[in-house]
N, C-alpha and C positions, 0 to 999 in steps of 0.2 A: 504494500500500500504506500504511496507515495504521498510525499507533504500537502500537496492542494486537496487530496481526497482524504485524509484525516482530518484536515482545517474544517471543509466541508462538514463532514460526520460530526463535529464540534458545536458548528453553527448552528446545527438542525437540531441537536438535542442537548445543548445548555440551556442550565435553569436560571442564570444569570448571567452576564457581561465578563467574560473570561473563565467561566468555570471551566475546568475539564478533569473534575475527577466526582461528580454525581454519576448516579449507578447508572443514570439513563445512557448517560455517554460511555460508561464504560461499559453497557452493555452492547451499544451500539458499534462500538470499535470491536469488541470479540468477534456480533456475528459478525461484519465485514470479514475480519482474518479468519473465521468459519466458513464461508462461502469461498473465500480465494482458495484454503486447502484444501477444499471439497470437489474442486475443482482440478487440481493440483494430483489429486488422490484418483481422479476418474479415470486420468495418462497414466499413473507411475502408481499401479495395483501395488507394486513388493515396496514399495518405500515407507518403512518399518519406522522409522524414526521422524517422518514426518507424520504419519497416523499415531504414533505415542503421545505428537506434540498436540494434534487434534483433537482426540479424547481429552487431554488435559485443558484445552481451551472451551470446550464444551461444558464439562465439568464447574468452573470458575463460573461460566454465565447463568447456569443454575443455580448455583450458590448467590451471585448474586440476584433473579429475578425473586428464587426465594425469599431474600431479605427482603426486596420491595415490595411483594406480595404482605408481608406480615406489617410492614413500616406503613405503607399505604397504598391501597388494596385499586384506589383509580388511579393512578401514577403508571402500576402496574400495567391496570389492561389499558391504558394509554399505551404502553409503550410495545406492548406485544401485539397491538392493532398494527403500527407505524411500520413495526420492524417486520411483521407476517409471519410470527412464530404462534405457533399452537392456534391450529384450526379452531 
């Protein structure tokens, strides 16, 4: 992911004027780098070490939708609408 498409991913889901560490954004920077190795992973089936890295980035954005789930419960499906996660 490159510096304009992370500024981007910033812009669209800060909660105020320079934030970039609310869960919305940091949810939103996993899935991006979920989607690019998912992608990444469709070519290169045996590449072992980047599907390690992929379960582990998966994992993290669970953990955090979890806590926003519990912290606040419209934030949440705000942000799971935007992003197109969970039918």
């Amino acid at each position: 992911m490159d510096k304009t498409k992370k500024q981007e991913i910033i812009r669209d889901y800060e909660q105020h004027e320079g934030d970039t560490g609310s869960t919305e954004v940091q949810v939103a920077l996993l899935t991006e780098r979920i989607n690019q190795l998912t992608g990444h992973m469709v070519a290169n089936r045996h590449d072992y070490g980047t599907q390690r890295g992929l379960l582990k980035l998966v994992i993290q954005r669970r953990r955090l939708l979890s806590y926003l789930s519990k912290e606040d419960v419209g934030r949440y499906h705000k942000l799971i609408k935007s992003l197109g996660l969970r039918k």
